[in-house]
N, C-alpha and C positions, 0 to 999 in steps of 0.2 A: 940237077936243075941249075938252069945259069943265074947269076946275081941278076938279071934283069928279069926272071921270070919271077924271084922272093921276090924282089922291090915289088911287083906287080901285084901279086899275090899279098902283098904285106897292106899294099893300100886299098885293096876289097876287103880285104875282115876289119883294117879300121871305120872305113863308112859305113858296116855293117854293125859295129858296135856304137858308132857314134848315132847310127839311127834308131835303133832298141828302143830307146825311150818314146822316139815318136811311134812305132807299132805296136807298144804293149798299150794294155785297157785294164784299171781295176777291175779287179771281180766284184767287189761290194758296188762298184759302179752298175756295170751289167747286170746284176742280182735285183736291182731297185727298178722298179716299176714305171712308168712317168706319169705325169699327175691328172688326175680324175679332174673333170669338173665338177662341180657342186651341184648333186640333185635339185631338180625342181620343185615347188609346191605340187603335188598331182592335185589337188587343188584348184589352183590354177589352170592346170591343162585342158585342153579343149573336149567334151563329152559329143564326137560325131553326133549322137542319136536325144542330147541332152543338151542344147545352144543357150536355153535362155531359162529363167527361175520361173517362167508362167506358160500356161497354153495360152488359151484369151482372154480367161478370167480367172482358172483355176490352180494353185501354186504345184509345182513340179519339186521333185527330191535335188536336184539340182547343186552344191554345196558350196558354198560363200569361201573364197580363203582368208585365214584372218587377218584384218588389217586391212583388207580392199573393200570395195563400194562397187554399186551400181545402180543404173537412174535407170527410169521406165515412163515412158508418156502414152497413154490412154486417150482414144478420142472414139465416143460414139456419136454417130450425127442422130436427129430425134425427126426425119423424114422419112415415114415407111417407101419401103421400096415397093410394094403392092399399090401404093395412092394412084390415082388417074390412069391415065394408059401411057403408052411409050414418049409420047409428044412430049409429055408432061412431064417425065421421068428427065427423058433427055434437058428439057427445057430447066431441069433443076439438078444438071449438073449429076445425076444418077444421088441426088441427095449431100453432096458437097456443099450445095449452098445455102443449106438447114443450119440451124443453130445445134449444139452440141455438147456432151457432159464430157467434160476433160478431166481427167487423172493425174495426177503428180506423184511418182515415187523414189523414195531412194532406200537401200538397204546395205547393209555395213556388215561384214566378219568379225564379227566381238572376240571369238575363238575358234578354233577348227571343229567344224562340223557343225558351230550354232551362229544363226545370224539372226538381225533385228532391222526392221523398217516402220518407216510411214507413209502411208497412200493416202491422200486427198482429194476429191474429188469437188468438182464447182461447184455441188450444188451442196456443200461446206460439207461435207458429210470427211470426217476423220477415223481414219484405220491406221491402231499402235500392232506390230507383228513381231513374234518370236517363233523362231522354227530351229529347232533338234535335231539332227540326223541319227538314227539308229543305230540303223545295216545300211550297209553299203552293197550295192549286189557286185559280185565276184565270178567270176567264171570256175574256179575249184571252191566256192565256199556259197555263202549265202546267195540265194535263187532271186532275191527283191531288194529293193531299197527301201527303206521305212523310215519316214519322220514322223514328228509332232509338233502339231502348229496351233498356237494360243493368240487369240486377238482380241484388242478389247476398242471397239469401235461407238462412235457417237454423232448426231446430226448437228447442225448447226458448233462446228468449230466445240465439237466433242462441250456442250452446254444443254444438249437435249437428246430425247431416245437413245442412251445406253446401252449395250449389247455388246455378248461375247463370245467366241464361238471357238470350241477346241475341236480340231481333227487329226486323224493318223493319215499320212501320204503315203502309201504302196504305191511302187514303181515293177515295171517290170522290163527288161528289155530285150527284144528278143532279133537276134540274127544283127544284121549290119545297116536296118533300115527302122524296126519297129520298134514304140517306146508305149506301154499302156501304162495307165492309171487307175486304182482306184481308191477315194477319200473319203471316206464316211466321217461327218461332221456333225458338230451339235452347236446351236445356235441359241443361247439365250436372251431370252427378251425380245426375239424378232419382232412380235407384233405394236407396232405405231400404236394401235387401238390402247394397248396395257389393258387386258381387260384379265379377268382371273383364269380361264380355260384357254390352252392354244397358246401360252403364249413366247411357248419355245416350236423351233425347228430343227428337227432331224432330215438329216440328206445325203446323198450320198454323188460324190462328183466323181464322174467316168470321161476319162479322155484321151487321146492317142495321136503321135505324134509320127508321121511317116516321111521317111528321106529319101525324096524322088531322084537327087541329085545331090550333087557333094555338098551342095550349100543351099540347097531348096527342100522345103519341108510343105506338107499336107498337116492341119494342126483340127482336131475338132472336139466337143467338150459338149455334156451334158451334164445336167444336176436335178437330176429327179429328186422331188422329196418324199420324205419316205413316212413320217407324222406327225403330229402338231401344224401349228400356223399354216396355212398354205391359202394365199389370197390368189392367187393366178397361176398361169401355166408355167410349166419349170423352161427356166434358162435353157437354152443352146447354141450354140457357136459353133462355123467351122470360117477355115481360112487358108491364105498359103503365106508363106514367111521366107525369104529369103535370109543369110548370113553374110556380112561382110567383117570379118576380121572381128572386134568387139560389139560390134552394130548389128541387132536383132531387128527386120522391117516387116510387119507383118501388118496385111489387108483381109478383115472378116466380116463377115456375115453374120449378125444375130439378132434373136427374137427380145432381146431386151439390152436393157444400158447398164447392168449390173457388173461392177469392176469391184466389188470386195464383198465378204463372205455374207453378213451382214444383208447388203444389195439383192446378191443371190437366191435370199430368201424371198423376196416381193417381187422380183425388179419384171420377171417375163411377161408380156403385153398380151401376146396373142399368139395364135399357131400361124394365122396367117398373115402376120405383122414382119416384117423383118425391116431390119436397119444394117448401115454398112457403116463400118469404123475401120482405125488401127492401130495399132500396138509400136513405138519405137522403144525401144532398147538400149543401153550401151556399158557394157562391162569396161572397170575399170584396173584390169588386171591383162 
């Protein structure tokens, strides 16, 4: 080998070892994982089949994360949509331009799984709420969802007619579209009269929630009573509800103004009475 071929030779294995350092990688480097982010509240996360904590009047399993809120505004207008014929109807706005019993709520995550609110309605009528989640329904484990929900409501700015009503919330959900209900409630002291017989209500609230589209729902609720008190025909509602991001917007149809448990028990007019309202929403999460 001629001295010009070593020279040559001699300054490839030095660049070779002067660059080692830049090609080698710790192994405890390489071994180390890169960094996770931080789970979610699931909580928080959006329930496709489960948008909002109510149907039209009747509370949903739904679950509060703790530490967040959420408001709900109520409006039933009090012009049956049966009165006069269409002229009439039209000429009043399909009942928009009736006066109307408005709802105020808001409900709060005290801790995970249990939340608390208050609903107020304009015609002073106050509802205190507490609701427990159970079970949560699972796909490998429990089949339902189950709460329990304690209210203790009163008229005139919780100063008159007293009453309080505990029930269990079974949920069910089924496939990628269907959400059922069933609550069977007990209602003490429902009756205004106070007389000694009758004057609790037993009930049972059935309702179902259908997802026609990614963010549009079919919403509809019954609440037969089942014994004691019962001055009128049982509540029904249906409706469709639209979802925008934390925003629940929902337009229904019902036989009466009742927006809390209490209401539920007196509030249905007639079979062939109906009223149109709606439902806003807005999660603060």
């Amino acid at each position: 080998m001629t001295i010009r071929s070593k020279a040559v030779w001699g300054m490839c294995l030095a660049l070779l070892v002067a660059a080692g350092p830049a090609f080698a990688q710790d192994p405890a480097a390489q071994a180390t994982p890169p960094a996770q982010p931080a789970t979610s509240n699931p909580d928080s996360r959006l329930d496709p089949l489960q948008p909002d904590f109510n149907l039209a009047a009747l509370p949903t399993t739904l679950r509060m994360p703790a530490g967040k809120s959420a408001f709900r505004v109520t409006h039933r207008f009090s012009r049956p949509l049966g009165r006069g014929d269409f002229s009439d109807l039209l000429s009043d706005f399909f009942g928009f331009d009736s006066g109307a019993q408005i709802g105020l709520e808001v409900r709060f995550g005290l801790m995970p799984g249990t939340q608390i609110g208050v609903h107020r309605t304009s015609d002073r009528t106050i509802q205190i709420f507490g609701q427990q989640n159970l079970l949560q329904q699972t796909a490998d484990g429990h089949p339902i969802g189950l709460d329990v929900m304690a209210t203790l409501e009163g008229t005139n700015n919780l100063r008159a007619q007293k009453s309080s009503a505990l029930g269990l919330l079974m949920s069910r959900k089924a496939g990628r579209r269907l959400a059922l209900y069933v609550e069977p409630m007990v209602v003490v002291n429902s009756n205004p009269a106070d007389v000694n017989e009758d004057n609790h209500t037993a009930m049972i609230g059935l309702g179902a929630r259908v997802r026609i589209r990614p963010a549009t729902y079919l919403v509809g609720e019954f609440t037969p009573r089942v014994a004691g008190y019962k001055p009128g025909v049982d509540q029904g509602s249906f409706g469709i509800e639209m979802r925008s991001g934390g925003h629940t917007f929902q337009i229904n149809i019902s036989n009466g103004s009742g927006t809390t448990l209490g209401q539920l028990t007196d509030s249905g007019v007639g079979g062939d009475s109906w009223f149109i309202g709606f439902n806003i929403s807005r999660k603060f999460f």
